[in-house]
MILUM-149035 format. One record per residue (C-alpha): x, y, z. Coordinates in steps of 0.001 Angstrom, whole numbers, plus 500000, padded with zeros to 6 digits. Each point is the difference from the previous one (the first is absolute). Example, Ala and Ser with C-alpha at 12.3 -4.5 7.8 and 13.67 -1.06 7.14 Angstrom:
BEGIN
[rec [512300 495500 507800]] [rec [501370 503440 499340]] 
END
This chain:
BEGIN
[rec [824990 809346 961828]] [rec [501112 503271 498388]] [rec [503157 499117 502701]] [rec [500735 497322 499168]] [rec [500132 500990 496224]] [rec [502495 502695 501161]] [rec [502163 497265 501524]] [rec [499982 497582 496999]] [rec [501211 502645 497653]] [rec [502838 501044 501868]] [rec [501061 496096 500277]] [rec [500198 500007 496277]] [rec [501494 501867 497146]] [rec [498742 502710 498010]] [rec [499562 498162 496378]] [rec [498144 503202 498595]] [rec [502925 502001 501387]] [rec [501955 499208 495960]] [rec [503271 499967 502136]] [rec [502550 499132 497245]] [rec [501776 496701 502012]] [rec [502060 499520 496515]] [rec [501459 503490 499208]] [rec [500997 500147 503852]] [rec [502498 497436 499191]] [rec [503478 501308 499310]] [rec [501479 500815 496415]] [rec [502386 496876 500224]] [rec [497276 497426 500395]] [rec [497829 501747 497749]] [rec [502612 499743 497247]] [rec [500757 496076 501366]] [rec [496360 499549 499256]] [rec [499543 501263 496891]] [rec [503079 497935 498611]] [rec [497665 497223 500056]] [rec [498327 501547 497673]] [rec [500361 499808 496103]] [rec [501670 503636 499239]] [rec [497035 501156 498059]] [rec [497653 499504 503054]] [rec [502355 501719 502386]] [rec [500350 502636 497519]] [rec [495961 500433 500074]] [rec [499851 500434 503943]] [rec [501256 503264 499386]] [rec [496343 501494 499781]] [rec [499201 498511 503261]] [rec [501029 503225 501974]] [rec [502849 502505 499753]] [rec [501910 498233 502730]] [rec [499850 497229 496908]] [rec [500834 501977 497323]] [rec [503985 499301 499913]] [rec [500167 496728 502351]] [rec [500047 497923 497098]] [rec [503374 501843 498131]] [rec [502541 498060 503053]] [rec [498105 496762 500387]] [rec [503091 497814 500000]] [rec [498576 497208 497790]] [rec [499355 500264 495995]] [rec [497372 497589 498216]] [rec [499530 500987 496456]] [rec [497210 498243 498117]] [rec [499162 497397 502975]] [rec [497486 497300 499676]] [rec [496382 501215 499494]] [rec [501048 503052 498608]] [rec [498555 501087 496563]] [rec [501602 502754 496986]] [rec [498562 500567 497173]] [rec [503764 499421 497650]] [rec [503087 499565 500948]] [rec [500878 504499 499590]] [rec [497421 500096 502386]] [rec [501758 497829 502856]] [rec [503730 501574 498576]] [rec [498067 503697 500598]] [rec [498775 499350 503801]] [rec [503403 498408 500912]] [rec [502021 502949 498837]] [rec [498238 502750 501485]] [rec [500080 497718 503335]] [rec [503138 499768 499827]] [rec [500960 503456 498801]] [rec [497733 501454 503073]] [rec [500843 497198 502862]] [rec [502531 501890 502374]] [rec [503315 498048 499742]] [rec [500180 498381 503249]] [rec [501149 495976 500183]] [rec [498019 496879 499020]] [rec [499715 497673 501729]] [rec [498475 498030 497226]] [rec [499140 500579 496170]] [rec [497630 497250 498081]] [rec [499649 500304 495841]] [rec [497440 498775 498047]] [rec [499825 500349 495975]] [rec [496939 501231 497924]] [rec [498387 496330 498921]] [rec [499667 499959 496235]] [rec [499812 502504 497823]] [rec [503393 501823 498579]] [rec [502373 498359 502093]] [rec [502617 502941 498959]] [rec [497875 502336 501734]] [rec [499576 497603 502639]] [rec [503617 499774 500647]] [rec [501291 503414 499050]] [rec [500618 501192 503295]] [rec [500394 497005 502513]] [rec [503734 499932 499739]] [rec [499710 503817 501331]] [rec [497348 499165 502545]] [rec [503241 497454 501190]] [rec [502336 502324 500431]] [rec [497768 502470 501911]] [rec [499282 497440 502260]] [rec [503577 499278 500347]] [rec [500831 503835 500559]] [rec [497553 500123 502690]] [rec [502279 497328 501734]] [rec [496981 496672 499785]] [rec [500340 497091 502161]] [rec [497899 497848 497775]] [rec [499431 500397 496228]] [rec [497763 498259 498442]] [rec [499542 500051 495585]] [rec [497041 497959 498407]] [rec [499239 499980 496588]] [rec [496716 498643 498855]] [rec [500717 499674 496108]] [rec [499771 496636 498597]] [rec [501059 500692 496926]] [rec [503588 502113 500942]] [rec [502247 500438 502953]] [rec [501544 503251 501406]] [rec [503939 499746 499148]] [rec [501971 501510 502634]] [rec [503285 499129 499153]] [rec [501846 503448 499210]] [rec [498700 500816 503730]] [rec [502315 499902 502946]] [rec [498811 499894 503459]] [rec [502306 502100 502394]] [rec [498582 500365 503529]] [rec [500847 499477 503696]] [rec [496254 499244 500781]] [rec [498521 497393 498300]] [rec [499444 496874 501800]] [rec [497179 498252 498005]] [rec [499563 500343 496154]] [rec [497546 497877 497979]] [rec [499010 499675 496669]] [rec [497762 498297 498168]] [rec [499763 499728 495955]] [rec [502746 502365 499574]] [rec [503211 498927 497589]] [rec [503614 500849 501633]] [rec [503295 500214 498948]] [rec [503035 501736 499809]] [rec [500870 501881 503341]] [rec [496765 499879 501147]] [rec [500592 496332 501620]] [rec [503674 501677 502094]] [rec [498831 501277 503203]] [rec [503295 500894 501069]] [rec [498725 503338 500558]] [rec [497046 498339 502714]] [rec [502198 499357 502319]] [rec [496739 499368 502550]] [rec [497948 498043 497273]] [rec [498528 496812 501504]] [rec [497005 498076 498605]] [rec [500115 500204 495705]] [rec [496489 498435 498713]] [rec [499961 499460 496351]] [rec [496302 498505 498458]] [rec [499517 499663 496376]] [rec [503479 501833 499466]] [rec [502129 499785 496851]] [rec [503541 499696 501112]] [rec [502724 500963 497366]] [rec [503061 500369 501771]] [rec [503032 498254 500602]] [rec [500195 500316 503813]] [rec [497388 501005 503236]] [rec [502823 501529 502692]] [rec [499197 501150 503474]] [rec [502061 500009 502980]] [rec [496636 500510 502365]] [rec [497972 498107 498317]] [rec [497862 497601 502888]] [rec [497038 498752 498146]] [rec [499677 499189 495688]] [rec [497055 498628 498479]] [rec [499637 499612 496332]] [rec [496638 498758 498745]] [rec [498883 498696 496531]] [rec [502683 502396 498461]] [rec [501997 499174 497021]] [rec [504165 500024 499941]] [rec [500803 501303 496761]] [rec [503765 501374 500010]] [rec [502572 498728 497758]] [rec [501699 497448 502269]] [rec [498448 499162 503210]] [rec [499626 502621 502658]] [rec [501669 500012 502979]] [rec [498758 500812 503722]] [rec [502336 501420 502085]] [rec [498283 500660 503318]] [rec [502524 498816 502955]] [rec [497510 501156 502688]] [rec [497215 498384 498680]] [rec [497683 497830 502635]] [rec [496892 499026 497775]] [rec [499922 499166 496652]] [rec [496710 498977 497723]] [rec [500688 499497 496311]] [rec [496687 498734 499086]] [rec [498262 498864 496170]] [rec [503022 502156 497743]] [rec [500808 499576 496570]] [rec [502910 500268 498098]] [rec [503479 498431 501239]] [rec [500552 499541 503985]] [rec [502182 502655 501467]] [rec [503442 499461 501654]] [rec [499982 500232 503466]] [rec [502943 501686 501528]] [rec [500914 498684 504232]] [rec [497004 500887 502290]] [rec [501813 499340 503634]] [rec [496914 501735 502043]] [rec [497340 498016 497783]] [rec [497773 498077 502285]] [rec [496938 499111 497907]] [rec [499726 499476 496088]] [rec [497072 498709 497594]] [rec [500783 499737 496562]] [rec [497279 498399 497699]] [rec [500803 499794 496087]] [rec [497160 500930 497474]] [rec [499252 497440 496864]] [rec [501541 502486 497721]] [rec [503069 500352 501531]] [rec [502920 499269 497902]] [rec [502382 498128 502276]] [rec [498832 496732 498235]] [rec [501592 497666 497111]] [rec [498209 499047 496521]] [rec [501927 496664 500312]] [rec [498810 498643 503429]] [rec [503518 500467 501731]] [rec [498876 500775 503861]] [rec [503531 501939 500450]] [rec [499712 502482 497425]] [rec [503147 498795 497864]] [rec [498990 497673 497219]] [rec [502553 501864 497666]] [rec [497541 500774 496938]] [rec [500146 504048 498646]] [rec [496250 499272 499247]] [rec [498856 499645 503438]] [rec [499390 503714 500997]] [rec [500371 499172 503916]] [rec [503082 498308 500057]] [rec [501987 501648 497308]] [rec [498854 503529 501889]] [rec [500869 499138 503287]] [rec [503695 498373 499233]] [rec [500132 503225 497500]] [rec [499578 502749 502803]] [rec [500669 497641 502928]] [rec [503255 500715 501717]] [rec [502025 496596 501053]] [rec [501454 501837 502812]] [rec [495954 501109 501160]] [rec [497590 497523 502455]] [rec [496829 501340 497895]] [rec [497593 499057 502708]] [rec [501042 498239 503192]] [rec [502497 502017 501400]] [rec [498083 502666 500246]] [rec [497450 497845 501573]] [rec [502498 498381 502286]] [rec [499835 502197 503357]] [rec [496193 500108 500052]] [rec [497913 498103 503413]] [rec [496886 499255 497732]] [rec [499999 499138 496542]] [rec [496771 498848 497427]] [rec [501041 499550 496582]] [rec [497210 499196 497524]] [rec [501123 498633 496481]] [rec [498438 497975 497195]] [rec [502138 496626 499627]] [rec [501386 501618 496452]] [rec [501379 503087 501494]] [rec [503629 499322 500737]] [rec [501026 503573 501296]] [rec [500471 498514 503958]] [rec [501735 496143 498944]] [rec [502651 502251 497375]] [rec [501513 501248 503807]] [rec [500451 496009 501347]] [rec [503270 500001 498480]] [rec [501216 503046 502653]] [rec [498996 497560 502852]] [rec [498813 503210 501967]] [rec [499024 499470 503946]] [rec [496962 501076 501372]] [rec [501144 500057 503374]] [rec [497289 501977 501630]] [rec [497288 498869 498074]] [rec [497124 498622 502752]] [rec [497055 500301 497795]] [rec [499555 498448 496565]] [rec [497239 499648 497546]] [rec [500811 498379 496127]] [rec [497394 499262 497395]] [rec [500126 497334 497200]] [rec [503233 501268 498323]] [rec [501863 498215 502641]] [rec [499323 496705 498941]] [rec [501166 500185 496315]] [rec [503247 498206 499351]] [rec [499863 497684 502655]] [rec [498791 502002 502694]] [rec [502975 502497 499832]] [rec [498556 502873 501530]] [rec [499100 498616 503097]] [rec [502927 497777 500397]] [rec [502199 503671 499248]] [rec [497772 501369 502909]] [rec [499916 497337 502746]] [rec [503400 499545 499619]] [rec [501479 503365 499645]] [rec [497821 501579 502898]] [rec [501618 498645 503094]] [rec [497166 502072 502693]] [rec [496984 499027 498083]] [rec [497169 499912 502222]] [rec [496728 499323 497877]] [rec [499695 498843 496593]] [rec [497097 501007 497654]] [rec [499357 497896 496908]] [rec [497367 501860 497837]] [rec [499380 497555 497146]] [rec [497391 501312 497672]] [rec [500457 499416 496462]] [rec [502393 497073 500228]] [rec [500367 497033 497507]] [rec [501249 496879 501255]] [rec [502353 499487 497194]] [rec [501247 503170 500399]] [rec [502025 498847 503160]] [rec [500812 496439 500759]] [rec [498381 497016 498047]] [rec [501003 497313 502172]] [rec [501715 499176 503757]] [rec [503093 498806 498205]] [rec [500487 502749 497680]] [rec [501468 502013 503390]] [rec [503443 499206 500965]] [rec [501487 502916 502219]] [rec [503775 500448 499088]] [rec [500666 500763 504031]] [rec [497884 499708 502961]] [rec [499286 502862 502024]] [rec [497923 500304 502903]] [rec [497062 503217 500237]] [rec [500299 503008 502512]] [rec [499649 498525 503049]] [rec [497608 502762 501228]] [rec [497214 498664 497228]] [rec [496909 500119 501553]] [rec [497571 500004 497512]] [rec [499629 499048 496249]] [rec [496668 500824 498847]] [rec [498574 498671 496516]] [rec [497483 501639 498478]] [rec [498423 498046 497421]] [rec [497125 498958 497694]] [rec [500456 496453 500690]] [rec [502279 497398 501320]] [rec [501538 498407 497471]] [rec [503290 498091 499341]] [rec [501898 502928 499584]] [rec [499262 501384 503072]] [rec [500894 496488 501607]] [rec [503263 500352 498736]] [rec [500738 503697 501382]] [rec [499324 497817 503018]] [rec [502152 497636 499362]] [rec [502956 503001 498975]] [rec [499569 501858 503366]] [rec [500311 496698 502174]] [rec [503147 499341 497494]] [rec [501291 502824 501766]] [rec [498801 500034 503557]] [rec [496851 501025 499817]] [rec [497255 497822 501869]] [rec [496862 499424 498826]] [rec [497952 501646 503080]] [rec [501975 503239 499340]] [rec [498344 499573 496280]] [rec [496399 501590 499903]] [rec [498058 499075 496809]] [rec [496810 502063 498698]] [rec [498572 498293 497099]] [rec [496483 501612 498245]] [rec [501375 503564 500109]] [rec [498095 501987 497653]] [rec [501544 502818 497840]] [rec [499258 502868 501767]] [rec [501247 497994 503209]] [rec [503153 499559 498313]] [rec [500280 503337 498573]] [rec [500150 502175 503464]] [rec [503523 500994 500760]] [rec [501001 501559 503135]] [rec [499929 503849 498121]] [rec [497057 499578 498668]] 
END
């Protein structure tokens, strides 16, 4: 027996043996591990053993204030992040992640996030990340210029910019912006690299409409804003775009007109847009024009997309289209517009949530096409998504097979419920 006993502990490992498996890994992935860590944890495994002690000053990741972490007031998170940063050895992040005090004196809580930036952006960050948690205030970064040949991802999230700020000329590698809860006050967003732009339940607030000048763009997501639609300038690489228009945007006209020129200086939509709207400028379409995919969500009042028929722009790579209600006001305009300017169209999505049936067309005769025109002839698929199938939706029928569409290419989904219909492809 005692043999045997011999035998069996040489076939297994000594577990009493306290051989340190972890601190026999080497600096590098020590350092990669602890950037998974919230900075003031990594920071505290520096009493683990003097190997430890100054690991933690070239982990390539910050995270300032992450989720679970608690301070007692806002000087006490401003105190730990300076003296991490004044001790961290200057070596390159990879990423750096910002997170405000919560409540209190949102002066304090801001004082020093700005600086916190441009550390980050001195220490040559891939990814920067900013996210104020003050419901009351935004951080205004709009005297602040970002100049680095690093950054590829930047996003922030209740944060009000302006000014230079919005220029990345000098981010000549910059490629996804992400913009949540953002106050926009500038007259143009520029970028040259730019691949990926998302702006979500923000609010366009400049003086005129801002532009977006972002030539290498390939997604776009402009999702729930307020304020006035921005201009988009020609997107040739753009291959997918969803655009869905909040209830308080102010593309719409006190007067009922559905193409945003009823004439009156009392309508605050209309007047506004033919104010600051330049006749030589496609607000909307052209910029939309190269893109492969294309949803574009709208209440029937907004007429930011149907102010753009007049340019007769082609869609002639579009394969993938989904409209919502809006493109049934004013005798089905939209979707005529679409189907017939959108010669590859593959599939057709119909999204019809909120519509009112006298909203589009009252009656079969009240539709008298000026020219017939036949559909892509690569149509697959129109899909409608509805909450019942009415007369109105007979006629869309009708519309399509006007135009070449049969009626076993026409899929129709009546008893859709709301949050059926309100599950876009980014979401």
């Amino acid at each position: 027996m005692a043999e045997r006993s011999e035998d069996a502990g040489d076939s297994k490992p000594d577990l009493a043996g306290g051989e340190d498996h972890i601190g026999a890994l080497p600096d590098v992935l020590l350092q990669q591990v602890l950037s998974l860590l919230p900075s003031r944890e990594a920071v505290r495994t520096c009493v683990l053993a003097a190997r430890w002690r100054t690991l933690w000053r070239s982990v390539p990741s910050i995270h300032i204030n992450s989720a679970g972490e608690i301070y007692r007031n806002p000087l006490a998170l401003s105190m730990f992040a300076n003296y991490l940063l004044l001790l961290r050895d200057r070596t390159a992040l990879h990423e750096c992640e910002i997170n405000s005090y919560y409540g209190g004196d949102s002066e304090e809580a801001f004082r020093y996030i700005e600086l916190w930036m441009r550390y980050a952006v001195s220490c040559e960050a891939r990814v920067l990340r900013v996210h104020v948690k003050n419901e009351l205030k935004n951080l205004c970064l709009s005297n602040m210029s970002l100049l680095t040949q690093h950054l590829a991802r930047l996003e922030l999230c209740s944060v009000e910019v302006g000014g230079r700020f919005l220029d990345f000329s000098g981010c000549p590698v910059l490629k996804v912006l992400k913009m949540e809860h953002c106050t926009i006050n500038a007259g143009r967003i520029s970028s040259q690299s730019l691949s990926h732009l998302i702006i979500c339940y923000g609010s366009f607030m400049s003086n005129g409409r801002t532009r977006i000048s972002a030539p290498s763009l390939v997604t776009l997501e402009l999702d729930e804003f307020m304020g006035y639609t921005p201009l988009l300038e020609p997107m040739p690489s753009l291959i997918r775009a969803f655009l869905r228009f909040a209830e308080n945007c102010r593309d719409r006209c006190d007067n009922g007109n559905y193409f945003g020129d009823c004439g009156s200086q009392l309508c605050g939509g209309c007047y506004y847009s033919n104010y600051y709207y330049d006749n030589d400028d496609c607000m909307l379409l052209q910029g939309l024009s190269g893109t492969k995919n294309l949803e574009l969500i709208s209440q029937s009042q907004l007429f930011i997309g149907r102010m753009d028929f007049k340019w007769h722009v082609m869609f002639s790579q579009l394969k993938t289209l989904l409209l919502s209600e809006w493109c049934m006001a004013a005798d089905f305009s939209g979707l005529i517009y679409f189907v017939q300017h959108s010669p590859v169209l593959e599939r057709l999505t119909l999204h019809l949530k909120y519509y009112e049936e006298e909203s589009a067309i009252e009656t079969e005769e009240s539709y008298n096409p000026r020219s017939r025109f036949l559909v892509s002839k690569h149509l697959k698929l129109v899909e409608i998504k509805c909450r019942k199938e009415d007369e109105t939706i007979h006629q869309i029928v009708k519309i399509l097979g006007t135009h070449g569409v049969p009626p076993e290419r026409i899929n129709i989904k009546p008893n859709f419920h709301d949050y059926g219909l309100g599950c876009f492809s980014f979401e």
